[in-house]
Backbone as CSV, one residue per row, in Angstrom:
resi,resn,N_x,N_y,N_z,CA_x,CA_y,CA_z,C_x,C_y,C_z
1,UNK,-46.470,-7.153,41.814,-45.311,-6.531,41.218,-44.299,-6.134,42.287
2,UNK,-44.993,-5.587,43.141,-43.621,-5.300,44.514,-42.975,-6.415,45.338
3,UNK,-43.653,-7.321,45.439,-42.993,-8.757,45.856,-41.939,-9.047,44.732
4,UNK,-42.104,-9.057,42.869,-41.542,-9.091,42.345,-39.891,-8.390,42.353
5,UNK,-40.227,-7.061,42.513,-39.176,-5.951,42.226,-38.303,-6.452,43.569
6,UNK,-38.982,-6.438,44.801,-38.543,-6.984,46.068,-37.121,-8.645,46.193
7,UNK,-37.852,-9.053,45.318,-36.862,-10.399,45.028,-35.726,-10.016,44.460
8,UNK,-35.963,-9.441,43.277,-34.856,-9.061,42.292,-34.260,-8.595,43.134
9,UNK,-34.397,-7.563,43.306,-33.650,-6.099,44.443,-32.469,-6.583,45.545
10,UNK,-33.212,-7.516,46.080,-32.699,-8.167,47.275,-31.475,-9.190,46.849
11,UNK,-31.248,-9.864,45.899,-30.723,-10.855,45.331,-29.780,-10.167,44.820
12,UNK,-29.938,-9.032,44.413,-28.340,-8.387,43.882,-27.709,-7.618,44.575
13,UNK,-28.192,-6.870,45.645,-27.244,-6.509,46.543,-26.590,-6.897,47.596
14,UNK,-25.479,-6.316,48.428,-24.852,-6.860,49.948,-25.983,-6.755,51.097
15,UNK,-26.552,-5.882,51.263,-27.356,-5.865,52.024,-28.438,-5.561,51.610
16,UNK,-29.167,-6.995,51.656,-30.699,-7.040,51.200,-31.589,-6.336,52.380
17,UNK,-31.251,-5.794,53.658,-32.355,-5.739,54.371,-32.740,-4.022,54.543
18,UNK,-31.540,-3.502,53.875,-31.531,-1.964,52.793,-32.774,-1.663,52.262
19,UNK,-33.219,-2.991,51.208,-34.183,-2.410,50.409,-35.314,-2.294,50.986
20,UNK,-35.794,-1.362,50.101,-37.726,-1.055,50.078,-38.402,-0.671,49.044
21,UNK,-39.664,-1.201,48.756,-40.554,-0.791,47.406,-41.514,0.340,48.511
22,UNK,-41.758,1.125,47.563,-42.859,1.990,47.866,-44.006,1.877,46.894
23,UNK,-44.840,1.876,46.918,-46.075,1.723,45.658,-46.784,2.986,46.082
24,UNK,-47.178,3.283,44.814,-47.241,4.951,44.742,-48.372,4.947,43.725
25,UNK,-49.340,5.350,43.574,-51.020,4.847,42.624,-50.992,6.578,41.967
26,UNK,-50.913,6.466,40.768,-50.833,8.079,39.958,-51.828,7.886,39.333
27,UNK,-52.243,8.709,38.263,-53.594,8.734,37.558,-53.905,7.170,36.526
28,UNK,-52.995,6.969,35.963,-53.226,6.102,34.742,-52.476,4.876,35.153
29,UNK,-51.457,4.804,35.883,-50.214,3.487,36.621,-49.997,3.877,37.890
30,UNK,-48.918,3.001,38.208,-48.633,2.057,39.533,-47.446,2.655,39.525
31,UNK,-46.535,3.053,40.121,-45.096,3.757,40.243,-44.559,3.225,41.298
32,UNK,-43.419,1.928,41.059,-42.577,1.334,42.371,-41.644,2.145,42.266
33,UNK,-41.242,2.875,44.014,-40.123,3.037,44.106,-38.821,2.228,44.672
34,UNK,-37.625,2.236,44.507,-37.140,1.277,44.858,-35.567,1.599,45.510
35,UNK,-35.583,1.785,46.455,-34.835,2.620,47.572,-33.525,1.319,48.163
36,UNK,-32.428,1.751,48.312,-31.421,0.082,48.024,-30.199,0.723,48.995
37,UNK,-29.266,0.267,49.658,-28.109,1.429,50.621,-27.183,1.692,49.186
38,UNK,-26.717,3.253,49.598,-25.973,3.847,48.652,-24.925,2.805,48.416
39,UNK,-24.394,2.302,49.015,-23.207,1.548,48.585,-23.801,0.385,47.329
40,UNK,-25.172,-0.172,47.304,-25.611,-1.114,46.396,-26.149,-0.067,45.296
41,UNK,-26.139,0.666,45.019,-26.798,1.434,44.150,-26.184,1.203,42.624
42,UNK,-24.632,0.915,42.578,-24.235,0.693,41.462,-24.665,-0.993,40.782
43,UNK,-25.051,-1.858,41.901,-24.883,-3.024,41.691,-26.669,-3.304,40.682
44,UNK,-27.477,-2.297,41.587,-29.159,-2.233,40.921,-28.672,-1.504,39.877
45,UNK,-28.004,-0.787,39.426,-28.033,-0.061,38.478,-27.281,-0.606,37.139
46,UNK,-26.546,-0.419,37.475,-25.259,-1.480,36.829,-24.400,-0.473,35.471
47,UNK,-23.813,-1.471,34.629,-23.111,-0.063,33.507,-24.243,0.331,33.069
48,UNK,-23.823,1.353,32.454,-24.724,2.142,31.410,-26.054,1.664,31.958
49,UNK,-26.404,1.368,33.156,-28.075,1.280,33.599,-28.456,0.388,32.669
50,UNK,-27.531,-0.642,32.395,-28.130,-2.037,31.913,-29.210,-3.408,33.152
51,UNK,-28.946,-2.829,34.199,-29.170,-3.752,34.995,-31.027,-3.073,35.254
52,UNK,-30.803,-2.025,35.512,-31.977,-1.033,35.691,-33.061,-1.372,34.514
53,UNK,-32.723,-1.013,33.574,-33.353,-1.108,32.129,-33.996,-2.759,32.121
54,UNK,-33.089,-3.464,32.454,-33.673,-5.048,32.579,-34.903,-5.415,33.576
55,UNK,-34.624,-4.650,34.807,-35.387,-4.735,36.202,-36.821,-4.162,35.513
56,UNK,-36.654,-3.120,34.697,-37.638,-2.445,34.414,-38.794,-3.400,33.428
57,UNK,-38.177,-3.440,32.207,-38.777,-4.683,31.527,-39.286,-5.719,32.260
58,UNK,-38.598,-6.063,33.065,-39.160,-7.601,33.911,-40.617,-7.079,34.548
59,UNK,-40.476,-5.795,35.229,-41.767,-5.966,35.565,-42.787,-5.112,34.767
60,UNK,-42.524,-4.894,33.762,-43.501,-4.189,33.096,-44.364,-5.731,32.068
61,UNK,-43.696,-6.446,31.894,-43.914,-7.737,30.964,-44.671,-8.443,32.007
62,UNK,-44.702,-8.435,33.189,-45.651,-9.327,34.195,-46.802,-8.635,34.763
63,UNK,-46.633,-7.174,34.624,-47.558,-5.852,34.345,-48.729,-5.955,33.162
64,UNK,-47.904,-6.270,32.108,-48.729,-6.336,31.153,-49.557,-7.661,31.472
65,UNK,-49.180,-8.783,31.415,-50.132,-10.031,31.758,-51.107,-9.465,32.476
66,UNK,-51.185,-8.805,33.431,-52.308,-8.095,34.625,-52.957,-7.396,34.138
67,UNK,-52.285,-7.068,32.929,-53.510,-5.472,32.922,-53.318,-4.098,33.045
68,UNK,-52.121,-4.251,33.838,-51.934,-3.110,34.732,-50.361,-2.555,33.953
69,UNK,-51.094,-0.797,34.358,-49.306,-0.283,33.726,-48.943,0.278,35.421
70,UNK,-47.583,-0.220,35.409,-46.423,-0.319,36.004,-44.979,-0.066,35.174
71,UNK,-44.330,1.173,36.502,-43.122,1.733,36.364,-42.146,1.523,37.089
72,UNK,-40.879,1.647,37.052,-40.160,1.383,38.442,-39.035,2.611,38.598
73,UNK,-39.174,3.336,39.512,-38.019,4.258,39.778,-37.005,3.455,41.130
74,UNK,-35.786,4.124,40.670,-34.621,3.853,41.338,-34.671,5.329,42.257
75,UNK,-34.527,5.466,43.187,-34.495,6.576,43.990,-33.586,6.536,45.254
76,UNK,-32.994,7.564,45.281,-31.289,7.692,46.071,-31.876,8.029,47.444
C-alpha cells in the first residue's frame, strides 16, 4: 500500500522528492501518513478534497483485496 500511495503522491506534485509515507500499525489498521511540500498540498488535496477522497478509495479497494484495513492521512 505505501509503494502504492508513494506513486500516486509523487505523480501529482512539482516536487516529487517532498514526499513521504509513514506507516503507522494501530490496533485494528494500518494508518499511511502522507507528508507532500506545502506548496503541493493543494494539488494532493484538490477542490473540495476531491483528489484526497479518491487517493483514499484507491487504496482502501487494494486494502481490501489483502485483507487488510488501511487509512490514509494527509498531514501538513
Amino acid at each position: 500500500m505505501k509503494e502504492l500511495l508513494l506513486y500516486i503522491a509523487k505523480n501529482l506534485v512539482d516536487d516529487p522528492d517532498a514526499v513521504t509515507v509513514t506507516e503507522v500499525d494501530k490496533e485494528s489498521e494500518t494508518v499511511l501518513e502522507l507528508r507532500v511540500a506545502e506548496n503541493d498540498m493543494g494539488k494532493v488535496i484538490g477542490r473540495q478534497g476531491r483528489i484526497a477522497k479518491e487517493i483514499r478509495t484507491l487504496v482502501k479497494s487494494v486494502a481490501m483485496r489483502t485483507g487488510k484495513k488501511v487509512s490514509v492521512e494527509i498531514v501538513d
